[in-house]
Residue, then its C-alpha position, 0 to 999 in steps of 0.5 A: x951082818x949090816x955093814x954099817x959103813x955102807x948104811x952110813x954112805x947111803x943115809x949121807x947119800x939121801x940127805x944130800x938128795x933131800x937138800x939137793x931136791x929143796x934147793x931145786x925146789x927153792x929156786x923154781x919157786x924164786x921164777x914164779x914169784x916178784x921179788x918184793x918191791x922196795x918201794x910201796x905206795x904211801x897210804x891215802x892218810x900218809x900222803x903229803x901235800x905241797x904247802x900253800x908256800x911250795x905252790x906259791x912259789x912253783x906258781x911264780x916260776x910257771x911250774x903250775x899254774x894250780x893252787x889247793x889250800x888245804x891248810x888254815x892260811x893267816x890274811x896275809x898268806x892269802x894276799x899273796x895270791x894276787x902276786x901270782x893273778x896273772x898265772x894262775x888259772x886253777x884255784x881249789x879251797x878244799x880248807x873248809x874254814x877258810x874265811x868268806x871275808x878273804x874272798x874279796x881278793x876273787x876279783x884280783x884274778x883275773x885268769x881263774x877259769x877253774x874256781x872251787x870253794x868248799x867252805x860256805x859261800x854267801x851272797x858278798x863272796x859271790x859278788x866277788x865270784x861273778x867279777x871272775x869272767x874267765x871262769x869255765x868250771x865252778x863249783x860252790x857246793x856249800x853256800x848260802x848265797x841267794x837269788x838276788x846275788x845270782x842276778x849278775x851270773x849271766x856275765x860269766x859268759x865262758x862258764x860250762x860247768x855250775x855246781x852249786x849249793x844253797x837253800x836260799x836259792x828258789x826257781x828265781x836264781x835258776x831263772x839267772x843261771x838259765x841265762x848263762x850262754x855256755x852252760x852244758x853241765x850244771x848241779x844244784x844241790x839243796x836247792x828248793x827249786x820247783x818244776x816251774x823253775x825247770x821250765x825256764x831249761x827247756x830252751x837250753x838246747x846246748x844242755x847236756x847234764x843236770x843233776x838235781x840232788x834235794x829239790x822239790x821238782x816231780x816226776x811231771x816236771x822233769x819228764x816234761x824237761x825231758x820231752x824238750x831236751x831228749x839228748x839230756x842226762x838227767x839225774x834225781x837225787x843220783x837215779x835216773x826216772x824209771x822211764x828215762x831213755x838214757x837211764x842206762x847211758x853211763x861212759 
């Protein structure tokens, strides 16, 4: 005869041990796992930026001294830069619409050594530009400026690093930015310079990266730029010749 009173405690017994067992089991999971952070990092879509207002503001009480527009700016707003010339040092126009007449306020500021323009840069923007002659970095990927306005470039005479874009630029404009005293880094970008105009380079011993994307040098010209300035790290078109000795030399 089953006693059912002692199957009772018995089956009562088990469950507590199964429900022990799933809590140990539980709380051993609870060491190996992070608990879960509160706090995520914004997506790259959701992050927000300071307003142009924001680093205006910041500029003025030497809390920056940097300023990205990012956003479409009325005339007004951006003759404000001037009340901030003599802070700032860093100006990025990342607002591919900002219009090329308000760059004649460039010459106001005086103490820009880091100058980037996404927007179209032509040649009397330019001439605002070269007025800049602490500039140290500039980068004008997208511009129609021509040779001509590249004559007075020399006298950026603290420029180490040139970006710059335009299909009006020929071996002439190189010939200009071969003069700059400085210069260590330069990109040309769209530009249909030729291997006579690499040749104005070779000189250029203080030369130490070049990075041609669509012009129209050979392989000739750029093995005899090479031959002159073996330290060089050269790029074609984002490669490297195939008998380049430094192909392989990336940090």
């Amino acid at each position: 005869m089953i006693n059912l009173r002692n199957s009772k405690h018995r089956s009562i017994a088990v469950s507590f041990g199964i429900m022990i067992g799933l809590i140990a089991l539980s709380l051993a999971g609870c060491e190996n796992t992070p608990e879960p952070t509160t706090k995520t990092e914004p997506a790259p879509e959701e992050q927000t930026f300071p307003t142009f207002t924001e680093q205006l503001a910041a500029c003025r009480a030497g809390q920056t001294h940097t300023i990205f527009i990012r956003e479409p700016l009325d005339p007004e707003q951006i003759k404000c830069l001037s009340e901030v010339k003599n802070e700032l040092t860093r100006l990025e126009i990342l607002w591919v619409g900002f219009p090329v007449e308000e760059l004649q306020i460039l010459p106001e500021l005086t103490e820009l050594q880091r100058l980037r323009i996404e927007s179209t840069v032509d040649d009397e923007a330019m001439s605002g530009i070269i007025q800049c002659k602490k500039l140290k970095v500039l980068n004008l990927p997208h511009g129609s400026m021509s040779d001509q306005a590249l004559e007075g470039i020399s006298g950026l005479e603290q420029l180490e690093l040139l970006r710059i874009g335009s299909p009006a630029i020929s071996d002439a404009g190189l010939s200009s930015i071969a003069q700059l005293p400085q210069l260590r880094f330069l990109h040309l970008i769209g530009t249909p310079i030729t291997d006579a105009g690499l040749e104005k380079l070779q000189s250029r011993t203080n030369l130490e990266s070049l990075y041609l994307d669509q012009t129209k040098v050979t392989d000739n010209g750029l093995r005899k730029l090479l031959q002159a300035l073996p330290e060089l790290h050269l790029h074609r078109d984002q490669l490297h010749l195939p008998d380049d000795p430094r192909g392989g030399d990336h940090h």
